[in-house]
C-alpha positions in Angstrom: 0.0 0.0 0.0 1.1 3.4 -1.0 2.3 5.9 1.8 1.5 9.1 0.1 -2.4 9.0 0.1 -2.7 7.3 3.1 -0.7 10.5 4.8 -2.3 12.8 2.3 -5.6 11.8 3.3 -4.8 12.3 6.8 -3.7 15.4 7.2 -7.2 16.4 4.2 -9.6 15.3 7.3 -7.4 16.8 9.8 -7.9 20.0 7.7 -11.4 19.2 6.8 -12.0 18.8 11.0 -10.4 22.5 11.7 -12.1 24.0 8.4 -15.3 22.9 10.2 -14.5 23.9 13.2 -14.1 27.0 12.1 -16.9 27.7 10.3 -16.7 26.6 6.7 -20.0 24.5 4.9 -19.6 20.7 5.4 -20.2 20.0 2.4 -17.7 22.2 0.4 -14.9 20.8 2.7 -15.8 17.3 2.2 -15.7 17.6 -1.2 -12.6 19.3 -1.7 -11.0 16.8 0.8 -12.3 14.1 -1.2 -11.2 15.5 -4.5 -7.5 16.2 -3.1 -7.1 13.0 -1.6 -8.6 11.1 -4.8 -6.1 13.7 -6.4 -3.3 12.2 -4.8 -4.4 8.9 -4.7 -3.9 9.6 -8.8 -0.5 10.7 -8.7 0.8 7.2 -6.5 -0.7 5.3 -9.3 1.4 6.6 -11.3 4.0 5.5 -10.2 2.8 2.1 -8.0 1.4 -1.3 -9.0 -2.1 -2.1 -7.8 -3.5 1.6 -6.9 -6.9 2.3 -8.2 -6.4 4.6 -11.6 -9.0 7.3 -12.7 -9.4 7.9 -9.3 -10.8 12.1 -9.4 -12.9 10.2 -11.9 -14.4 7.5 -9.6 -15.3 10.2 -7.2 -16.7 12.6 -9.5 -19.3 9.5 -10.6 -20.3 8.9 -7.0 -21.2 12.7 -6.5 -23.5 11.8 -9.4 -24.9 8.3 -8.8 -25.8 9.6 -5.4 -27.1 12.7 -6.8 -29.4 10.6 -8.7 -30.2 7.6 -6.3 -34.1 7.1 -5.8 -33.1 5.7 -2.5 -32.0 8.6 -0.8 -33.8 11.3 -2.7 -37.1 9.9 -2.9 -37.5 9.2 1.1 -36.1 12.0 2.5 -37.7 14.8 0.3 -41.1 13.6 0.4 -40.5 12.9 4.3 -39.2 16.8 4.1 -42.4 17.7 2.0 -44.4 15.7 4.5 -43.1 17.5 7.7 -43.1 20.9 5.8 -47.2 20.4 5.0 -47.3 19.7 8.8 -46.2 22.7 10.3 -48.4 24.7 7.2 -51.4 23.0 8.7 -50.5 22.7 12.2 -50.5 19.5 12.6 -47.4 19.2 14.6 -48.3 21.6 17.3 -51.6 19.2 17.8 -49.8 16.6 18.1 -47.0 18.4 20.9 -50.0 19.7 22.6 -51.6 16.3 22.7 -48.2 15.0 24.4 -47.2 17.6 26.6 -50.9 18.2 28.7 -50.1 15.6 30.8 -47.0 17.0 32.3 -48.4 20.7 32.9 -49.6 19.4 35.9 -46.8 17.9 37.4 -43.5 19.8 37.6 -41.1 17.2 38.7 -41.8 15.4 35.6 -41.5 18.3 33.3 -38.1 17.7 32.4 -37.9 13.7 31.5 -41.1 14.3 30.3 -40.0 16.8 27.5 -36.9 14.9 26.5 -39.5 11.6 25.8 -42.2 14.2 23.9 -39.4 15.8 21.6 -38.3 12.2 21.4 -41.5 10.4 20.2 -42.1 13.9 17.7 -39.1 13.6 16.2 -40.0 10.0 15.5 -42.6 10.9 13.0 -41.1 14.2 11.9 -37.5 12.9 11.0 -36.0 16.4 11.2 -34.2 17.0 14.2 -34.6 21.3 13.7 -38.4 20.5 13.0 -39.0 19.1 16.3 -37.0 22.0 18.1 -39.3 24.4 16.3 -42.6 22.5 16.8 -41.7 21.6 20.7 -40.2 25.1 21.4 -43.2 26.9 20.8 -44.8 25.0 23.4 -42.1 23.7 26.1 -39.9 27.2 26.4 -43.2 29.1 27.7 -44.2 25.9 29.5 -41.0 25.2 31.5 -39.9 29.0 32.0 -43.2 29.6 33.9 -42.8 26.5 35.4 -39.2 28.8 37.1 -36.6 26.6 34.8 -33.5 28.5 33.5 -33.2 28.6 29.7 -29.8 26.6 29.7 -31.8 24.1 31.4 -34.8 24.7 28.9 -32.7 24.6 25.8 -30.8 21.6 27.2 -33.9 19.5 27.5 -35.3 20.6 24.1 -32.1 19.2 22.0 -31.7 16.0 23.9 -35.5 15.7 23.0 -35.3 16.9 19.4 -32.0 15.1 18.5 -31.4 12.3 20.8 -32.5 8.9 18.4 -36.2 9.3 17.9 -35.5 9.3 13.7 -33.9 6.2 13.9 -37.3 4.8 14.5 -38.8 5.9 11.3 -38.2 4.0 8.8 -37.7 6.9 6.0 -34.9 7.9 8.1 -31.6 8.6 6.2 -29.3 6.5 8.1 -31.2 3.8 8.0 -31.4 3.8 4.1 -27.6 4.3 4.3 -27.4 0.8 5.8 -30.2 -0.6 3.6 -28.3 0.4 0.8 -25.3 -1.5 1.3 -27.2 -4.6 3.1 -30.4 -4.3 1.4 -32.1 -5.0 4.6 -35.7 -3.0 4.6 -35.7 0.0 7.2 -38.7 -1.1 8.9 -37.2 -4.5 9.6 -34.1 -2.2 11.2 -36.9 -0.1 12.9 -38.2 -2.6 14.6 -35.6 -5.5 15.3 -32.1 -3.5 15.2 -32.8 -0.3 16.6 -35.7 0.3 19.6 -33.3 -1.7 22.1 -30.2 0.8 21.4 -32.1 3.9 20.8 -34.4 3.1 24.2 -31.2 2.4 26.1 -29.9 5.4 24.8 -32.8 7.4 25.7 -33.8 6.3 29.1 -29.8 6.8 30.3 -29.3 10.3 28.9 -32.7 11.5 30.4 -32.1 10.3 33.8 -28.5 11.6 33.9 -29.4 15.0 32.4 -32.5 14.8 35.2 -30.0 14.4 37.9 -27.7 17.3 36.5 -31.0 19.6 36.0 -31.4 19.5 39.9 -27.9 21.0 40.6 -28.1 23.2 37.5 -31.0 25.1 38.8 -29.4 25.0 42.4 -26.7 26.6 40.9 -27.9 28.6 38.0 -26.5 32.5 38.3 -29.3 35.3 38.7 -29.1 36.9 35.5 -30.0 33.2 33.9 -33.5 33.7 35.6 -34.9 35.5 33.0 -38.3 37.1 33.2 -41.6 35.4 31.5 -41.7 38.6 29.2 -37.7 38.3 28.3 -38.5 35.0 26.3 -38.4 34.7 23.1 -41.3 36.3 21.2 -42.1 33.5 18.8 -42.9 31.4 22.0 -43.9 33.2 25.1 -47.0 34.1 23.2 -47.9 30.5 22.8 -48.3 29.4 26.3 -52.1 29.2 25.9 -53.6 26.8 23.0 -56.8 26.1 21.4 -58.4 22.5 22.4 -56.3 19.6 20.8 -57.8 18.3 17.5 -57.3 14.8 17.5 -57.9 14.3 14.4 -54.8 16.7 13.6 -52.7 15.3 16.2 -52.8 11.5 14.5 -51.7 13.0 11.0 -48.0 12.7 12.0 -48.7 9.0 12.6 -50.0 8.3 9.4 -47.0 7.3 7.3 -45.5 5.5 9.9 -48.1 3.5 10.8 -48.8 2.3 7.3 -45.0 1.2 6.7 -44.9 -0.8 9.8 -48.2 -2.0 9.2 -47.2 -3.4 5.9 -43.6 -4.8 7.9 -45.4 -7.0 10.1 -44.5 -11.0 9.7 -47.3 -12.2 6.8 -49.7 -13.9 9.4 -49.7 -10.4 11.4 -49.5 -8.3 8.3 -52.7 -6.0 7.6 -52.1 -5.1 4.0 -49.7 -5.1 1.3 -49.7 -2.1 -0.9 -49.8 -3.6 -4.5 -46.5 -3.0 -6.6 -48.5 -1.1 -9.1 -48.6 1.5 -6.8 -45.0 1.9 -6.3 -42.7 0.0 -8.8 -43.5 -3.0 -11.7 -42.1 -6.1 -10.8 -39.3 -7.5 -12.3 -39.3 -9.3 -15.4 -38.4 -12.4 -13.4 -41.2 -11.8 -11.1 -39.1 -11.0 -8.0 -39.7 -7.5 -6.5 -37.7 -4.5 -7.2 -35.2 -3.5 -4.7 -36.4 0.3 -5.0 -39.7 -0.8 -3.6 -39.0 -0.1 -0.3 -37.8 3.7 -0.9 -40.6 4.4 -3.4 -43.1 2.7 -0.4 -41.6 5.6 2.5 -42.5 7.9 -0.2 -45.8 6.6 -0.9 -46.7 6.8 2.7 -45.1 10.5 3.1 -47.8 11.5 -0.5 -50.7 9.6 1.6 -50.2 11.7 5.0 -50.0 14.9 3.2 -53.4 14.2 1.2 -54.8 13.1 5.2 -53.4 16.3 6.3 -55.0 18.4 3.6 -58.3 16.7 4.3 -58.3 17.6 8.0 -57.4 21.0 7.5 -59.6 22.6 4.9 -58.7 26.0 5.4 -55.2 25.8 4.0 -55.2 22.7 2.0 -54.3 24.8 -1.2 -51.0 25.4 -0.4 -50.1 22.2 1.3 -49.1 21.1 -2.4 -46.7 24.4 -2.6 -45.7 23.4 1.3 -44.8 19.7 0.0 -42.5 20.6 -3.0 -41.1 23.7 -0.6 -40.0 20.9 2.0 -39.2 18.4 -0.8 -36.6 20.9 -2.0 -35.0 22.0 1.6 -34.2 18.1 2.0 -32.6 17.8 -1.4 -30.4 20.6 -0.6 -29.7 20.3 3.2 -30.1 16.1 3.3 -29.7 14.9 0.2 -26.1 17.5 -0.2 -24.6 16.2 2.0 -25.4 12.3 1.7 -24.1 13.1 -2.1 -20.3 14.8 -0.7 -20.2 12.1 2.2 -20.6 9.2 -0.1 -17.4 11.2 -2.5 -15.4 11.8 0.9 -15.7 7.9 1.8 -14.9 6.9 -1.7 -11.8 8.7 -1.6 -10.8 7.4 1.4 -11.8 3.9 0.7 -9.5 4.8 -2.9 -6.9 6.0 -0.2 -6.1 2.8 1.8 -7.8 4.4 5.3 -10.8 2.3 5.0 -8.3 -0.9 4.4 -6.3 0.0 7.4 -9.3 0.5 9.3 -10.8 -3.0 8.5 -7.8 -4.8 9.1 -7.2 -3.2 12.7 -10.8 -3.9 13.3 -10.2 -7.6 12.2 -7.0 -8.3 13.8 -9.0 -6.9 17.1 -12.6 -7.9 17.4 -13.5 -6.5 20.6 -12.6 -3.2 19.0 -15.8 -3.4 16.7 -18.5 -2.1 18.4 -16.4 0.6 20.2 -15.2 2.2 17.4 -18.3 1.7 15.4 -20.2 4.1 18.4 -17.3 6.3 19.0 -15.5 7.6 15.7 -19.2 8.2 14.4 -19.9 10.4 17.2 -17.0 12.3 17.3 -17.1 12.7 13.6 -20.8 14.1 14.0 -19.6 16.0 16.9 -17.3 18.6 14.3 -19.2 18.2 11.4 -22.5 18.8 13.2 -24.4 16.1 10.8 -25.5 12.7 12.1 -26.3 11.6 8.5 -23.0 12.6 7.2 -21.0 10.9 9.7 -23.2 7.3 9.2 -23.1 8.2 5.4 -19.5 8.5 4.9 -18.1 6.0 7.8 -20.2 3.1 7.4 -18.7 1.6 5.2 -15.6 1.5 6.6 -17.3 -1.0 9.0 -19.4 -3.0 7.1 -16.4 -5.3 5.1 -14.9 -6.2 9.0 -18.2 -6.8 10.3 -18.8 -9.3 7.0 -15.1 -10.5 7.6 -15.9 -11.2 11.5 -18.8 -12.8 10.6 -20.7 -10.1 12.4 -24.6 -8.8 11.5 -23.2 -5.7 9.4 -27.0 -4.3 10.1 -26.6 -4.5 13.9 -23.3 -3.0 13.1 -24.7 -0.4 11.4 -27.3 0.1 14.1 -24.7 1.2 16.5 -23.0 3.6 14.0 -26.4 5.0 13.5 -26.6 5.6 17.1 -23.1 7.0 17.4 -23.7 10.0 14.9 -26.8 10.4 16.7 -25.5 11.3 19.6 -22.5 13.5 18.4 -24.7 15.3 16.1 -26.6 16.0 19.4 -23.5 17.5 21.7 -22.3 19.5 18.1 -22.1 23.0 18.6 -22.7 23.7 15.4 -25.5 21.4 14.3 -28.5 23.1 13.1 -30.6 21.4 15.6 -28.2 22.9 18.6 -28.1 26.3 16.8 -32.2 26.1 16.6 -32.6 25.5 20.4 -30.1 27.9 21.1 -31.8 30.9 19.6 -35.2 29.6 20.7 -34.1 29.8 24.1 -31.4 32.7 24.2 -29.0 30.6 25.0 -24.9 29.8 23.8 -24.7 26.4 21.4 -21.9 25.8 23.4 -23.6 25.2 26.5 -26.5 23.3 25.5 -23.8 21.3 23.9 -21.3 20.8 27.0 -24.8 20.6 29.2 -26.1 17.7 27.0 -22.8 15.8 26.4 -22.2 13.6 29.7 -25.7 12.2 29.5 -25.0 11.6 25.9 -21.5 10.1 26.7 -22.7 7.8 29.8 -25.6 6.6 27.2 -23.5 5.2 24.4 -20.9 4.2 27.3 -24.3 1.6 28.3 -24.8 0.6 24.9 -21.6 -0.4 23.9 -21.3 -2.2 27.3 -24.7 -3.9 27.3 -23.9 -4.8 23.6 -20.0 -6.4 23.9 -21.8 -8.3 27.0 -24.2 -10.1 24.7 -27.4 -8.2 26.2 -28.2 -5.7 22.9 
């Protein structure tokens, strides 16, 4: 193996790190880091037997098969179309309203209770910065008259928003990252893979951050306590609500419940949408690997037509909503699953990935460590959970094959991982939301929400090289 773009691609993601660090757009750092190191990757094969020729050219044609791959782009627009139509009609705020009554009436459940309310909202809505908005409009004025400090407040909201809850929905990007290399369905990882590292994951960070709350608002300085009428104006004036419609507050269920209605074993199994709804059938018969994509999208089309119906009034924009939310996921999702598939090319052209796999193989017990923690701290600069699973995956699925591991469990974990360090990033947009919904620094909602974080992948990766995940 060639030296030169092994160390070439080193010190690219060392750069790439402090270029993001600093400021700079993910995505144009990836990509130029992929593009040098391909670059140089190029110039060793010039001169060395058994490097990859054409290598600029082999990234430049992942940038545009992922561009163009049904499997990402269909999923996560329409599930961006489908959460945009929500918040036109409201729908979201029916369904936070319909979660959160309960608590208003007791305050020593106010904070666990908000973390599992942003939890099982983001479930639906798949956009972490979606659930900040749609919970902050009700939990800031809720909690700050309740006499909780806004670090506190804002702490709570992005655990809630940002924690897992995605990883539960089967149109969920990571999870069609994994599908995609294991063809596994994501409602199969929904349900089998995921819930027991995701719950784990959930029920530690909560009761840690909890515990911290207490001594937080022991300790919190005066000028923290902030006045009712100092909060934010897009929230204090939201404290009172009209009554809950269900009807509303079910429409965020709605795609869901159809693809894990038609994921259930075939005696269980309540319908099967036909496949002339979503793709012909193969010419030998067998059905069409993109059928499970084009079915997250067909459920994400049938919620926004259930949305429209329940809310007359402004169902004649809810098409213009769709297509507005369609295209924010194409360029804020889709971008950057197109530069983290060219970044892990060119490192997999490099030799990293190689080098990676055969330290992973020549020490199993490092598997599912790594595959939690280089995730998360890859999520935690770049401030993108989908761009750390997108790009690093891979790197762990040939071991986990080699080891004769489940590379979907595998990927479960990694999943997880970039979860959590998109969660604790200062610059995620999801940290940067609840930070200006609550007045707060990123940086300390990130610092405040990174030991429960830390102590719940800690658990999983114990409970999971123990045999019990």
């Amino acid at each position: 193996m060639e030296l030169f773009p092994v160390i070439v691609a080193v010190v690219a993601t060392t750069g790439a790190i402090a270029l993001v660090v600093k400021g700079w757009d993910v995505r144009v750092v990836l990509l130029a880091a992929a593009l040098l190191i391909a670059a140089a990757a190029e110039v060793a094969a010039q001169s060395a037997v058994g490097m990859p020729a054409a290598a600029v050219a082999r990234v430049v044609r992942q940038f545009l098969a992922t561009f163009s791959n049904e499997r990402f782009v269909v999923p996560i627009c329409t599930a961006m179309g489908f959460a945009y139509v929500l918040k036109h009609t409201g729908c979201d705020q029916h369904l936070v309203w319909l979660l959160i009554n309960p608590l208003r009436r007791v305050r020593g459940l106010l904070i666990p209770g908000v973390v599992v309310v942003g939890f099982c909202v983001n479930i639906p809505l798949i956009s972490q910065t979606s659930t900040a908005v749609s919970l902050g409009a009700v939990v800031v004025p809720l909690l700050r008259a309740a006499g909780y400090s806004m670090p506190t407040i804002g702490a709570c909201l992005l655990l809630g928003a940002s924690v897992g809850g995605e990883l539960l929905n089967p149109g969920a990007p990571e999870l069609l990252t994994v599908f995609n290399k294991t063809n596994v369905p994501t409602t199969v990882q929904a349900t089998q893979y995921l819930p027991g590292l995701v719950f784990t994951q959930l029920a530690t960070a909560t009761l840690i951050l909890w515990l911290m709350s207490r001594w937080w608002e022991r300790t919190a300085a005066a000028p923290e306590a902030l006045p009712q009428a100092d909060a934010p104006a897009a929230t204090s004036a939201t404290v009172d609500h009209p009554r809950v419609n269900l009807w509303k507050a079910i429409v965020p269920l709605v795609p869901i419940t159809l693809l894990f209605a038609t994921a259930l074993p075939a005696p269980y199994q309540l319908w099967d949408v036909p496949d002339e709804w979503v793709i012909p059938r193969l010419a030998n018969g067998e059905r069409d690997p993109a059928y499970n994509s084009r079915l997250i999208g067909l459920a994400m089309l049938l919620g926004v037509v259930v949305a429209a119906a329940v809310s007359l009034d402004k169902a004649r924009d809810c098409v213009k909503e769709f297509f507005a939310g369609a295209g924010y996921g194409f360029a804020n999702v889709v971008s950057l699953i197109v530069v983290a598939n060219c970044f892990g090319e060119a490192i997999r052209i490099a030799g990293l990935a190689e080098l990676l796999g055969t330290w992973i193989e020549q020490t199993p017990p490092l598997m599912q460590p790594l595959a939690a923690f280089i995730p998360l701290s890859f999520a935690a600069v770049s401030g993108s959970g989908m761009a750390s699973t997108q790009s690093l995956y891979g790197f762990f699925y040939a071991p986990a094959v080699a080891l004769g591991l489940d590379p979907v469990a595998v990927g479960a974990m990694v999943s997880l991982g970039s979860a959590a360090g998109r969660t604790m990033s200062p610059v995620a947009a999801v940290t940067l939301m609840c930070a200006t919904l609550t007045g707060t620094n990123p940086f300390t909602l990130a610092q405040r929400v990174a030991i429960p974080l830390l102590g719940g992948i800690t658990l999983v990766v114990l409970l999971r090289v123990m045999g019990w995940l």
